[in-house]
N, C-alpha and C positions, 0 to 999 in steps of 0.2 A: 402510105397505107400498110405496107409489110410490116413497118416497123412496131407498127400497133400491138401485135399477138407477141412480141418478143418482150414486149416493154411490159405487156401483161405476166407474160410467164416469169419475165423478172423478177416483180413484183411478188408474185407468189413464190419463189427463192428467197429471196429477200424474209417475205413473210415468214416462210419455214424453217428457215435460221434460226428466228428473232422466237417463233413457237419451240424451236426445240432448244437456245437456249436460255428462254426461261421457264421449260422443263426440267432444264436439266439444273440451273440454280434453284428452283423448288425441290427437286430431289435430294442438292446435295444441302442443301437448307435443312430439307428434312433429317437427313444421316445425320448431320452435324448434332444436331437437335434431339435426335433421339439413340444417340450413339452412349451418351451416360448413364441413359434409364437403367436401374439395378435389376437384378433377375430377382424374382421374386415368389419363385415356384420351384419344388425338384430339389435338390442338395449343393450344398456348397461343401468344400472341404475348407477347414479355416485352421491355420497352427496356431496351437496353445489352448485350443477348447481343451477340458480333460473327459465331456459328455459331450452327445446329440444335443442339439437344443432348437426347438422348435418356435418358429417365426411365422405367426398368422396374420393376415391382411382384411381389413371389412371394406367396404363397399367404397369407401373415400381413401383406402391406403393405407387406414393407420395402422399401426403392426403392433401387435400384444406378443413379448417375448415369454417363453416359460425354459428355466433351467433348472437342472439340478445341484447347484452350489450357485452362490452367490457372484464369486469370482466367473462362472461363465453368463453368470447374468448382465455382468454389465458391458463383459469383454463383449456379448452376443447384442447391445444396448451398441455399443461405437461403433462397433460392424453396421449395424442399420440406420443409424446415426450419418456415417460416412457415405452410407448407400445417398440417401436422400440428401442430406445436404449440404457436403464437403466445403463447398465453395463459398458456403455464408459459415462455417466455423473457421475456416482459414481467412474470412476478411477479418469473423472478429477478434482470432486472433492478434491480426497484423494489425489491428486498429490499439487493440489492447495491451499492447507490448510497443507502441512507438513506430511501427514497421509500415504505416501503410504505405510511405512513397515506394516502399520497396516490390509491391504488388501493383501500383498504378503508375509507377512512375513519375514524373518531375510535375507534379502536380503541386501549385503554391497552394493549396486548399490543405490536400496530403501533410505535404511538409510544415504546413502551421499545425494540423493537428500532432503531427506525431512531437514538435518542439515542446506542444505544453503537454504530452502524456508521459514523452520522458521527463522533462520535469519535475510532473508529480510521481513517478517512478511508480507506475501501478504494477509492472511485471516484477520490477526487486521487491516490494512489499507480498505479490502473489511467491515470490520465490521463499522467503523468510516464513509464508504460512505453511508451505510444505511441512517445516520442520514440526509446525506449531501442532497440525490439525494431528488427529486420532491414527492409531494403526490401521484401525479397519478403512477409515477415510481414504488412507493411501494405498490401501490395497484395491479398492472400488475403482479409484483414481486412475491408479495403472493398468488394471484391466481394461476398463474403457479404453485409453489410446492406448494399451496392444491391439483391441477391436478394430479402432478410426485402423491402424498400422498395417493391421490384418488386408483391410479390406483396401490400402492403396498400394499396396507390394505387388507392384509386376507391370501396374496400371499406368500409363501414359497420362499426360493432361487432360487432353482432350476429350479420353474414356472414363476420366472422374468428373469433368463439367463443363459447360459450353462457355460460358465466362472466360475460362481460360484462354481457348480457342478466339476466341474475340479481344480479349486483352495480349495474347500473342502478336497480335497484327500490328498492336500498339507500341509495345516495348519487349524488351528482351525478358522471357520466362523460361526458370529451372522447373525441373516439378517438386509439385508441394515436400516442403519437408517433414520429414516424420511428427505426428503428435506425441506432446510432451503433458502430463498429468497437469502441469504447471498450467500450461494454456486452461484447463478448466476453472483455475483457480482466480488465474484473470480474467476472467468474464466476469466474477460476480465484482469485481472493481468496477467495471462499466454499469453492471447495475447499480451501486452506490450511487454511481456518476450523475446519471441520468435520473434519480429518484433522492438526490440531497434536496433540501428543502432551507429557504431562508436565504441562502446564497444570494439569488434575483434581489429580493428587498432589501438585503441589506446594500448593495450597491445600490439602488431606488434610490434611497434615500439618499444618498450620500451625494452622490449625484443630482438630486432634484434641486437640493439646499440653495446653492447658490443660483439658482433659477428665481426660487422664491423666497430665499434670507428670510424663512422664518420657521423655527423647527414646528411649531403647533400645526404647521399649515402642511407642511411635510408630512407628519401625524396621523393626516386628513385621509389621506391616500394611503394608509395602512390601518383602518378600524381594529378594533376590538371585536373579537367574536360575538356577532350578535347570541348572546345565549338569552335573553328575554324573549326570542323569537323562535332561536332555531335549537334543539337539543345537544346535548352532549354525546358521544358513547354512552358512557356512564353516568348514573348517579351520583351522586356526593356521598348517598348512605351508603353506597359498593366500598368505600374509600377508606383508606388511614388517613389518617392527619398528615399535612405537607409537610414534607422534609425539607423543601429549597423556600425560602421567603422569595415575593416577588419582587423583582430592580427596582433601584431608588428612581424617583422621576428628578432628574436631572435636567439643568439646559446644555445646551450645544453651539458653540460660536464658530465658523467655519467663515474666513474672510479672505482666502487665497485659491487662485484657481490651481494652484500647482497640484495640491493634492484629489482634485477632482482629473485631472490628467490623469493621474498615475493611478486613478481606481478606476477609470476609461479603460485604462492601457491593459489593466489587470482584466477586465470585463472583456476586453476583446481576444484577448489572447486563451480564455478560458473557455468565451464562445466558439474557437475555431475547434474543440473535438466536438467527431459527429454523435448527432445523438442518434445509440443505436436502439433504446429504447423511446425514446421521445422525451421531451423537460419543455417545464416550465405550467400555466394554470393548470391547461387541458389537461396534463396528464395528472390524473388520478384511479378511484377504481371505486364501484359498489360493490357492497358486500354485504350479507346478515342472515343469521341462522333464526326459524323459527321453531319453537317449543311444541313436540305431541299433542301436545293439548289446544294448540289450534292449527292443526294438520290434519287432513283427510284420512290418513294411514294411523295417525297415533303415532306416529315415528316425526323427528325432527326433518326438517329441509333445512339444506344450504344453499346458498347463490351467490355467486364474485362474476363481476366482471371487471377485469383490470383495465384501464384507458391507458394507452401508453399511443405512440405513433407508429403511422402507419406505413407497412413496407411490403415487399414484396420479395421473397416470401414474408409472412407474416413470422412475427416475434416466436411465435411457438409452436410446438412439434409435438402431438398427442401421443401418446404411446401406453400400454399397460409393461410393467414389469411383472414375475409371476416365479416366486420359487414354487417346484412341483410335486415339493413336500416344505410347510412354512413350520422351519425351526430354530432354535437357538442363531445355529450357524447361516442359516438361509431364511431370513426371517419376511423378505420381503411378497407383500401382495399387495400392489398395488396400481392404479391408473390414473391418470390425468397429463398431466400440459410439466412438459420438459421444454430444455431449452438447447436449440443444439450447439454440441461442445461440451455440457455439461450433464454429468449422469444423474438419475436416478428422475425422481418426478418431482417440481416445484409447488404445483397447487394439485391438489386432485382427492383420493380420498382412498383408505385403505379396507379392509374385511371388518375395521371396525370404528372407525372415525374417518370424517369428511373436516378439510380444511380450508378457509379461503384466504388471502393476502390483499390488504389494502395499503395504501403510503400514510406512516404516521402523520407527517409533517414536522419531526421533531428536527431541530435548530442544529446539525451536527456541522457545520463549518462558520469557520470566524477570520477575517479580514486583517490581520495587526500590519502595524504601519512601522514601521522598521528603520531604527539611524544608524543607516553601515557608513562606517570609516573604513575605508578599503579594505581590507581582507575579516575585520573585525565587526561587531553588531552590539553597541549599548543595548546594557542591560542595569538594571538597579545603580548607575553612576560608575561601573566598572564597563570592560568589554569584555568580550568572549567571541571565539574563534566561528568563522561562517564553515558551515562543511561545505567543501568544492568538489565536483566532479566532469568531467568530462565525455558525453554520450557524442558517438556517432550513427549518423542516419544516413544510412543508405538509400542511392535513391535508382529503382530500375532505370537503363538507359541515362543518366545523366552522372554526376558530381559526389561525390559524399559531403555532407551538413555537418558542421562540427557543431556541439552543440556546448556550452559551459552553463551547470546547472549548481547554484549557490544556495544552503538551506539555512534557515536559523533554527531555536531552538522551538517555534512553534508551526514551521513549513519549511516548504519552499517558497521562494521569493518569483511571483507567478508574472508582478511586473515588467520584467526584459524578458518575456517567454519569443516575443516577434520582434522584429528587427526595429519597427517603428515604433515600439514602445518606449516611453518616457522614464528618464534614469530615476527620478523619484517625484516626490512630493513634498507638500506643503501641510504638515497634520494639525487637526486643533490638539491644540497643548497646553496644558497649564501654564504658568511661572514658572521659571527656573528647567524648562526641557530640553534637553540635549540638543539644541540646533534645533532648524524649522524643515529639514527638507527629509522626506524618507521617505524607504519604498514598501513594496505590500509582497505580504506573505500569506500563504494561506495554511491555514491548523483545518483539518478533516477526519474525521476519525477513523477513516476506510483507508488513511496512509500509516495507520498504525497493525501489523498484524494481528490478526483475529479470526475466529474458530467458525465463521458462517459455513464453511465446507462441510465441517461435521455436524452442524441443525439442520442441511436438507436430509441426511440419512436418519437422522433420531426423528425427523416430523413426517418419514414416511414409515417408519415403526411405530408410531405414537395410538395409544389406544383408549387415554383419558388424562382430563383436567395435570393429572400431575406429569406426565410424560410429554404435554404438549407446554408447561412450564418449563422442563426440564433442557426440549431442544430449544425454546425460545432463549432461553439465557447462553445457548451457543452462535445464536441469529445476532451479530455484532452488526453487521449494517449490510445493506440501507433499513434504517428503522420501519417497520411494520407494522400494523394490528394485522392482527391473526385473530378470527373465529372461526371457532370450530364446532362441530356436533357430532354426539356417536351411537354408535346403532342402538347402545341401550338407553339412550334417550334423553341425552343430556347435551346441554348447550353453553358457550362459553364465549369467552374474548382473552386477550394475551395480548398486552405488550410488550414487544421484545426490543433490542437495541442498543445498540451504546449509545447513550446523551450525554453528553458530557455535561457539569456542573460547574457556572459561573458565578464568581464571588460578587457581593454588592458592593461597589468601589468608594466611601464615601466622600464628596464631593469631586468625582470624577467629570471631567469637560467632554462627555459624552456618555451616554447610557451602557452602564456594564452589562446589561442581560442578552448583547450576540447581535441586539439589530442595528449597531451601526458598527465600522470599524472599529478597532480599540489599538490602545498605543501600546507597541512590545516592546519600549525599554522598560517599562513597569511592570514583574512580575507578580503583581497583585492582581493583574488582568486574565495571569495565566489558569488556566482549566484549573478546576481543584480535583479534579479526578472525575469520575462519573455515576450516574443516577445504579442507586442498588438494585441486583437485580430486584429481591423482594418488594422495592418499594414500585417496581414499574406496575402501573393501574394491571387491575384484571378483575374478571366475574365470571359466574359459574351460578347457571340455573337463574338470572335476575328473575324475577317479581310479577315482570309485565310480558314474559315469555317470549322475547325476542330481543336480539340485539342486530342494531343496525350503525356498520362500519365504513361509510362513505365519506371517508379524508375530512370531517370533520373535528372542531376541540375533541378531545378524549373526556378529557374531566372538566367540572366546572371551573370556572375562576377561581383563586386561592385554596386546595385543592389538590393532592396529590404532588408529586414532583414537577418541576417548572421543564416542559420539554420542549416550547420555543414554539413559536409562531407563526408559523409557515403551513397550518391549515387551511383546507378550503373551508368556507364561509357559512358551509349546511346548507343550501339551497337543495341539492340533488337529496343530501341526507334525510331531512325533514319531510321532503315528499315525500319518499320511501317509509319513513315514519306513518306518517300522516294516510297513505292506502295502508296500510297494513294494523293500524289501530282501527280505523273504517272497517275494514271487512272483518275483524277481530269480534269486533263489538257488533256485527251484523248477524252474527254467528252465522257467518259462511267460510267453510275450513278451506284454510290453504294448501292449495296442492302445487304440480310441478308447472302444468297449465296457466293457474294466475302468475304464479313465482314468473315465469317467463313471460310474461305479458305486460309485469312489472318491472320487469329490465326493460325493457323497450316502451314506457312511458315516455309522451311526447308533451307533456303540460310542461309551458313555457312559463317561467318566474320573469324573464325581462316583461312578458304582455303584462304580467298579474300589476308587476312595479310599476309601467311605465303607461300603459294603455287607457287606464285611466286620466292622467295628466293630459297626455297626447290629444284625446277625446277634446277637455278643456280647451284648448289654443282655439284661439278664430283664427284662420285662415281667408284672406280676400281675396285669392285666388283660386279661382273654382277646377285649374287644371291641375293646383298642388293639392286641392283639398280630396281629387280624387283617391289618392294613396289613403290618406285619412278615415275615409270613409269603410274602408275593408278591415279596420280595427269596430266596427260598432258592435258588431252583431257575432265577430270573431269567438270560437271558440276556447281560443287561447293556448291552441295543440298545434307545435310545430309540425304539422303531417307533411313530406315530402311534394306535396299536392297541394299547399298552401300558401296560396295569394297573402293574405295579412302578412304569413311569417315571415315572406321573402321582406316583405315593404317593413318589416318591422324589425328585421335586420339591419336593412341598409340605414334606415335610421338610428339605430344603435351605433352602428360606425362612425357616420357622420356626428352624431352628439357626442360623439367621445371625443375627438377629434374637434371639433367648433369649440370646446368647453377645455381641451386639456394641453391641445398641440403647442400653443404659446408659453406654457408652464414648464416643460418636461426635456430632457435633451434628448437632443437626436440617437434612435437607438430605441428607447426607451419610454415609447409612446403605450397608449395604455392597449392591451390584448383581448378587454374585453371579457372576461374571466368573472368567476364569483366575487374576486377584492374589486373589480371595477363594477358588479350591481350593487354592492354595498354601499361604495363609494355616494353613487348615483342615487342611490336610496333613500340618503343620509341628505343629499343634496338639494335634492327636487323638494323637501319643503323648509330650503332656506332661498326663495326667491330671486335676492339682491346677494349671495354670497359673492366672496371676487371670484373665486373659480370658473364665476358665468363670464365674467368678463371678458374681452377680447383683447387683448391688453398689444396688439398689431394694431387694434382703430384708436389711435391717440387722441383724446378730446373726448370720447364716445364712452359711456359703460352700457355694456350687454346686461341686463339678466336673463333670471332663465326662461321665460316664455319666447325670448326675440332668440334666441339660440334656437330653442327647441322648433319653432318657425324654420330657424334656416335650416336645422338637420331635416325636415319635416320634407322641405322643397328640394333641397339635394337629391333624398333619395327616390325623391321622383322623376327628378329628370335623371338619377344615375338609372333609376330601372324603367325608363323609358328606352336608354341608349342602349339599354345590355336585351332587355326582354321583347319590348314592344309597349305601344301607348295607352293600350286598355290595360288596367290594374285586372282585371280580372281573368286573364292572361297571365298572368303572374305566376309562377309555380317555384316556392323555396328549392327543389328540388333540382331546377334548371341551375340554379348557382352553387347550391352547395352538395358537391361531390367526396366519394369515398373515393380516390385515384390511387393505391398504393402503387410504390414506384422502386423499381429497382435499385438499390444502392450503390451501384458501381455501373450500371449499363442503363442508368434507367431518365439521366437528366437528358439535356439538351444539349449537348455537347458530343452526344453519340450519335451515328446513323438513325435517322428516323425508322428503319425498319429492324434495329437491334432494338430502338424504345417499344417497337410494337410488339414483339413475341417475348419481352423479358416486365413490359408493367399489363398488371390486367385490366380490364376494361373497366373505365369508372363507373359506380353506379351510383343513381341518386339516391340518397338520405334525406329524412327528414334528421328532425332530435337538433341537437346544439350545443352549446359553451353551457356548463349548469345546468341542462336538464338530463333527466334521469339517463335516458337513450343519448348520451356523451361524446357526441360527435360533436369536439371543439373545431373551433374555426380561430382565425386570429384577425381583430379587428381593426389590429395598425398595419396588416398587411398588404389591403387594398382588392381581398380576396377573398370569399366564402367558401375554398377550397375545406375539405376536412385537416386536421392537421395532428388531432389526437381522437382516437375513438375505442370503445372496448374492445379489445383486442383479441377477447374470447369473451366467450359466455358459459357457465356452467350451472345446471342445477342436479344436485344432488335429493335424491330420494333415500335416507337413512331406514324406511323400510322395506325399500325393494331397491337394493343398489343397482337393478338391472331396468330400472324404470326410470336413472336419471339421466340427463341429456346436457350436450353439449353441443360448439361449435366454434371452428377460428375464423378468423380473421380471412385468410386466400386457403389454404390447403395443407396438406401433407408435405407435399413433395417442395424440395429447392429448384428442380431444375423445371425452367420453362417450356421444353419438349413436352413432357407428362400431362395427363390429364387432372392428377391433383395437385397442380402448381398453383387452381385457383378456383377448382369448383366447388367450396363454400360460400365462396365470397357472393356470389348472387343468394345465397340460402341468410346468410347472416345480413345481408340489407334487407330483407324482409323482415328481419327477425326472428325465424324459423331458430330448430335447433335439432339435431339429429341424435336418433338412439343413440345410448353409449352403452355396451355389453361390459359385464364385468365378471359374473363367474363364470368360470371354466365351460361349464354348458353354454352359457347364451357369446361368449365368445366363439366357443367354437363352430355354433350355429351362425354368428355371422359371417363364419372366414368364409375368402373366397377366391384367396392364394395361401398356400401352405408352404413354407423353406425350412428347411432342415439343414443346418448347419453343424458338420460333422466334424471330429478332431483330425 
């Protein structure tokens, strides 16, 4: 019996350990966590400011700088820049120059990526634009990282970011090295990277070939822009006459697996850099300015929302710039969406013009298939010399990677980028071609240097039609449409870009116009140079007073310059169209209200295509026809609350899959994207097409009602398994989530309580792949996770600039301590959109932290 009260008191010992310490790990959790937060109130003393410069904060963080010279505007721009979010411009540096195993260490993931970014040498091409870009460019340049410099001098790791502190534990860490103007220059390579276009398909194809040995059928799976349905940007009457003829239609005989190895080999080794913008369907962007004359104000609006992928922090960093007298020398007033690491503002809007940025889709990389005799590369029946180099990659804690990096005259040779890659291939070739086996190089136009550094600063001075033609011809890549509108009430579009010009080859044993590989001992394949700026499409004031720019064709068919194929399909585009001639023509004037109401449009185009057919099918099963049944009466709005949209998901998966998986190689299954409703489009009324077929059931042929049946019943017992048995239960929302995730702390491979305080909490979405509200999913991945979604939102009010609104993606801030590391993100799945202050008064009326940064 004595023992009892001992064993008790023990207990509560015990207890009071195990209470204080995880007290005391929550507290030192909390230090850790909030030990980098920047001050953000009071004065700072900063060397090399030559003025005070004053740094206000609104209610979400974001900070409007105002200087008195430009050079402290931007130095006082990478000071706060550094404050928030050091640790996401030093990955992407390290990602962007080849370095990342040196920050993560022996990571094979790491080390594949940095193999092919040294490769393609994006930091010696960003080194070579130094020379290239403008004086003032590099004077902006180096300010900033004096700024980032300023603000890490004296500072330990672990008092610039928690990351660090957690990636310490891991491997051996110096502290960050000084920022280099360069590193900003490398960033917009990544953006190229992640927003080249055409790349995907041309490997599609090339790779499908021998699946289905038959090019017309190949073909199938890459339409032609519906424009009988869905619009162009522009009109044909906006236009000059076309300066490129369209490519000969040629056949294509492909009868050796070797060269589909070696375009594998190239595909995988190109997929190992991460995407820090997001690639591939999903990402794209809406965009479109409307004309005074159907505006509430009598002033134009603009709206962009870019789609890219989603992270944590999110892609962009809001900020105002603000000379505090705007002259010659200090010309800058401006706000919107930066990116950190790189100065000035990328989308946003000035005292006299609003801009927004969507993905061309213009054809800027090419494939050639390459016959090297060892040290040498035919060319025209002679050779010539490979250039050779030799990169080392350093790797934290582990080994240094030698790396041997071999170019021709139209890439690198992206082929042996991973160890497991195939020495060459087997190419189709004429008679009489140098040998059968060769390997692959890639031509891009973003490894040649070029002036995009100095078009962010000319399109944040820009004040009309001709000034925003003027920075678009310094915008080399990644190819753009750009519309823009300005306060005195004019509206426009601008294509900007390098696209290179491809010759029509005659009787060439493959298509010369970029969508399939092409042979590079024949310099008749080679680039002829590139589209004038003059002749890139553009408009100014069109007709029907608005222009709408959602990664759709640009110009008609036949048509303006030939910039390649790698648009989306128009679905998002046309609806966008399609409300806004409606309300046009209702005479009910557009304001900021509908504009944002029409971003977050949930009208689904897969129900419009598909729901009706689905309807069709008899079904004898009254537990599969359940699912069925919540298409009758369906509104055909993917709402996050919506039974039909989940069930009409899941069978979009399944039909793509029942219909494509036996055709396609592994890898390279369909994503479900606007080229795969076109496809499907195209499909559903050809019955007995073989695409239906099942070509696994030997004896058997599918069409498509017995397909559409089994996708039908799939996704009944998949969302039986996943939701519950009642369809009406069902909620899109439960499966497809907005989960941004940390880049370096955020996978599965880290303590589950590092996953928890560094990704934010998922929320549910409606919207989709192709509809307006752009939260793509990926269809071959087995998952209705989001995977690309608008990554902001903005609307601009060209008569009240202080009436326009915006919103990111998670927040302000980088570091996951803070409380703007994510608190839009609930605001932006509703669709909400928060004031944006832009002059001097309604800024200073929102501040509600004031810094003062002194010399």
């Amino acid at each position: 019996m004595p023992r009892r009260p001992r064993l008790r008191t023990a207990l509560v010992v015990v207890a009071s350990l195990v209470l204080l310490a995880l007290v005391a790990v929550t507290l030192l959790g909390a230090f850790v966590l909030r030990r980098p937060l920047p001050q953000v109130s009071g004065e700072i003393a900063v060397e090399g400011l030559s003025a005070p410069v004053e740094v206000t904060r609104d209610a979400q963080g974001v900070p409007t700088v105002a200087a008195a010279t430009a050079e402290d505007l931007f130095m006082a721009q990478g000071y706060v820049a550094a404050q928030d979010r050091f640790f996401e411009m030093d990955y992407r540096r390290h990602v962007t120059s080849g370095r990342l195993a040196e920050l993560v260490g022996d990571e094979p993931d790491a080390i594949a990526a940095d193999k092919v970014v040294r490769t393609l040498g994006w930091r010696r091409v960003a080194e070579q634009e130094w020379d290239l870009v403008g004086e003032d460019t590099r004077r902006y340049l180096q300010a900033y990282a004096d700024g980032v410099n300023a603000y890490l001098a004296g500072r330990d790791p672990g008092e610039i970011a928690v990351e660090y502190t957690v990636l310490g534990l891991q491997v051996p860490l110096e502290s960050p090295e000084p920022w280099d103007p360069v590193d900003s220059l490398a960033w917009l390579k990544a953006m190229a990277w992640d927003l080249r276009s055409n790349y995907d398909a041309e490997l599609d194809r090339a790779l499908t070939y021998p699946v289905v040995e038959d090019v017309g059928r190949v073909e199938e799976l890459f339409p032609a822009y519906p424009q009988d349905r869905h619009a162009t940007i522009l009109d044909a009457a906006d236009l000059t006459p076309a300066t490129v003829a369209p490519a000969a239609d040629v056949a294509l005989d492909i009868d050796d697996a070797d060269l589909q190895d070696a375009l594998a080999s190239a595909d995988r080794a190109l997929a190992a850099v991460p995407e820090l913008l997001g690639e591939g369907e999903g990402t794209g962007s809406n965009s479109w300015v409307v004309a005074g004359e159907h505006t509430a104000s009598g002033s134009p609006l603009l709206a962009n929302d870019p789609h890219l992928g989603i992270s944590a922090p999110g892609i962009w960093s809001q900020v105002g710039l603000r000379c505090t007298e705007v002259t010659d020398a200090c010309p800058f007033d401006v706000s919107g969406f930066s990116m950190a690491g790189l100065p000035g503002v990328v989308i946003g809007h000035n005292a006299e013009l609003a801009w927004g940025l969507t993905n061309m889709g213009a054809d800027v990389t090419d494939f050639f298939l390459e016959r090297v005799e060892g040290d040498q590369v035919r060319v025209d029946g002679v050779t010539e010399p490979l250039t050779v180099r030799t990169e080392t990659i350093e790797v934290a804690g582990g080994d240094p990677v030698e790396l041997t990096v071999r170019s021709t005259r139209h890439g690198p040779i992206v082929s042996e980028v991973l160890t497991d890659v195939a020495d060459a291939g087997q190419a189709p070739v004429p008679d009489g071609a140098p040998g059968n086996r060769f390997e692959v190089a890639l031509s891009w136009t973003a490894l040649e240097p070029g002036s995009t550094g100095d078009a962010i600063f000319a399109m944040m001075t820009a004040g009309d039609a001709t000034e925003i033609a003027a920075a678009a011809a310094l915008f080399d890549v990644p190819a753009q449409n750009i519309v823009f509108a300005t306060v005195d009430g004019h509206i426009g579009y601008q294509a900007p870009g390098r696209v290179p010009v491809r010759a029509d080859v005659p009787g060439s044993p493959v298509p010369s116009d970029g969508t399939w590989p092409r042979p590079g001992w024949d310099s008749r394949y080679d680039w002829q140079g590139y589209v004038e700026d003059a002749a890139m499409p553009r408009a100014l004031d069109p007709a029907e007073g608005f222009v709408v720019a959602a990664n759709q064709q640009v110009t008609p068919g036949g048509t303006g310059p030939r910039l390649g194929d790698g648009t989306d399909y128009g679905y998002r585009s046309q609806r966008i169209r399609d409300l806004l001639t409606e309300q046009i023509a209702a005479g009910e004037p557009v304001d900021v209200a509908t504009t944002q109401a029409l971003q977050v449009d949930q009208q689904d185009p897969y129900a419009r295509v598909l729901a009706p057919v689905l309807l069709e099918v008899e079904l004898d099963d009254a537990f599969d026809a359940g699912g069925q049944e919540l298409l009758r009466d369906w509104d055909q709005v993917a709402s996050a609350d919506s039974p039909a949209a989940a069930y009409l998901a899941a069978v979009w998966a399944e039909l793509l899959e029942q219909t494509f998986a036996d055709d396609l190689p592994d890898g390279h299954e369909p994503t479900g994207g606007s080229r795969w409703l076109e496809v499907v489009t195209r499909l559903l009324d050809q019955p007995t097409s073989p695409w239906w077929d099942d070509r696994s059931t030997p004896g058997v042929v599918e069409g498509r009602d017995e397909i559409l049946s089994r996708a039908m019943a799939e996704a009944r017992l998949e969302l039986t398994a996943q939701i519950g048995s009642r369809p009406a239960d069902w909620r899109w929302g439960l499966l497809h989530q907005a989960a941004p995730a940390h880049p370096v702390l955020g996978g599965e491979q880290v303590p589950a309580a590092v996953r928890w305080f560094t990704n934010p909490r998922p929320q549910q979405v409606g919207g989709g792949s192709s509809i307006v509200d752009a939260t793509a999913w990926d269809a071959s991945s087995g998952s209705y996770t989001v995977t690309a979604a608008p990554s902001m939102r903005m609307v601009v009010d060209l008569g009240d600039l202080d009436a326009s609104t915006w919103v990111a993606l998670t927040g302000t801030s980088g570091h996951p301590g803070s409380q703007h590391y994510d608190d839009q993100l609930p605001r932006w799945a509703r669709g909400e959109q928060l004031a944006w202050p832009f002059t001097a008064a309604a800024v200073d009326a929102a501040a509600e932290h004031r810094l003062t940064l002194t010399p």
